[in-house]
Residue, then its C-alpha position, 0 to 999 in steps of 0.5 A: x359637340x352640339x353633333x354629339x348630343x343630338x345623336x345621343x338623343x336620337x340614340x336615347x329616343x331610339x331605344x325607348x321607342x323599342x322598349x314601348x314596342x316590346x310586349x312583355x306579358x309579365x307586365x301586362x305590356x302589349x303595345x299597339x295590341x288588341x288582347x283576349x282573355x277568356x270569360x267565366x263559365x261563358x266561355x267554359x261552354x263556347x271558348x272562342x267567345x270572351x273579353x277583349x280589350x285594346x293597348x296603348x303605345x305603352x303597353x297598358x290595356x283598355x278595355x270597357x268591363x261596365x256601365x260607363x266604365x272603362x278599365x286602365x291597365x287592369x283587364x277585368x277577367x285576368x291576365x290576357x291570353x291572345x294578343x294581336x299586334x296593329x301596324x300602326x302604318x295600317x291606321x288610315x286616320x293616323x298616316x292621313x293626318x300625318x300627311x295632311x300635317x306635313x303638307x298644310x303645316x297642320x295646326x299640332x292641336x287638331x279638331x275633335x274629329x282629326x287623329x294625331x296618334x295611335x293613343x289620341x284615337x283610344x282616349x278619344x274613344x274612351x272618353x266617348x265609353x265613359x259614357x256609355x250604358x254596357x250590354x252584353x247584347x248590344x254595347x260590351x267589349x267588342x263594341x268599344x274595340x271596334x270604335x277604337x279600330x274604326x276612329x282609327x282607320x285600321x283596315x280602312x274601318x268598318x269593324x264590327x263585332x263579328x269582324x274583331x271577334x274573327x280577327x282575334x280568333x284567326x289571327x291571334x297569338x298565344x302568350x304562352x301553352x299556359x294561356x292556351x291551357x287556360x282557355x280551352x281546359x274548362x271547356x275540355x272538362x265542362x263540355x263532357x261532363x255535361x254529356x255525360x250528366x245530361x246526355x241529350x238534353x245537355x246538347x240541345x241546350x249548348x246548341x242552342x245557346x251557340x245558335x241564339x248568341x252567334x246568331x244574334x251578333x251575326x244578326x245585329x251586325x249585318x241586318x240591322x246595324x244599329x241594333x249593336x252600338x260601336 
């Protein structure tokens, strides 16, 4: 009998583990997941710059969007149109713990510094962002993934800005053709009006805005790399 139960515990277990894995972007449910969206009128002018947030183990988004504010499961700029999936195994700080804990018989509460989760690196990030003055130059979205990723040891750390903004771009899966229509139409229609309304001028202007925001996040990140907080 006793047999019995437990295996439908398992069995109960088992099945919601799967449901907390499965993205479901009509819930805004992207679990384990760093997830994109593109920004107003920014991104109309450069569409591989936007706001970036990542998910708990129950789907819901995290993401810094102001000054000691980080939003729960409302993504500031709408519904997200990328996503990339962590593999949980990939996070050093998790599977080491993890080991420790078996090996030593680990006290289960943990010191401030020791990651006994996936959802136990994010709030304790969150907590540190709740505290945190927001910059779009020097302390935005980015930054509050990229701690999330290093406290975590994903890839054995050292993620900047840069680094996440290339990984999300190279790797990176669309929800939907809707959410693809969604990031690149405004810049399919603002790029060529602009041409066409400001000919030269518009160029310059759009070339060197690219050159300025690109190159200070290059800059900040491998020059002097206290100059971008994570």
């Amino acid at each position: 009998m006793a047999t019995n139960v437990d295996a439908e515990q398992q069995s109960m277990i088992s099945e919601s583990s799967a449901e907390m894995m499965q993205i479901d972007p009509k819930r805004a449910r992207f679990p384990f997941c760093i997830v994109w969206t593109p920004l107003p009128v920014l991104s109309w002018l450069i569409p591989f710059i936007g706001h970036i947030g990542i998910c708990r183990e129950d789907g819901v988004i995290l993401d810094f969007a102001g000054p000691n504010f980080v939003c729960v499961d409302n993504f500031a700029f709408g519904s997200a149109t990328r996503y990339l999936q962590i593999d949980e195994k990939l996070c050093r700080a998790i599977t080491f713990m993890a080991s420790f804990r078996n090996g030593e018989q680990q006290n289960s509460c943990g010191s401030e510094e020791e990651i006994l989760s996936w959802d136990d690196g994010l709030h304790k990030s969150l907590l540190e962002f709740q505290h945190r003055s927001y910059s779009l130059l020097t302390c935005n979205c980015h930054s509050f993934v990229a701690n999330n990723l290093n406290r975590l040891g994903f890839g054995g750390g050292r993620w900047n800005v840069v680094s996440l903004a290339v990984l999300i771009l190279l790797k990176g899966r669309w929800v939907d053709r809707g959410s693809m229509v969604k990031s690149y139409l405004p810049f399919a229609i603002v790029f060529p009006l602009g041409l066409f309304l400001g000919g030269w001028t518009f160029l310059q202007f759009w070339a060197m805005l690219l050159v300025l925001l690109v190159g200070w996040f290059i800059f900040g990140s491998y020059c002097f790399k206290g100059l971008i907080q994570l």
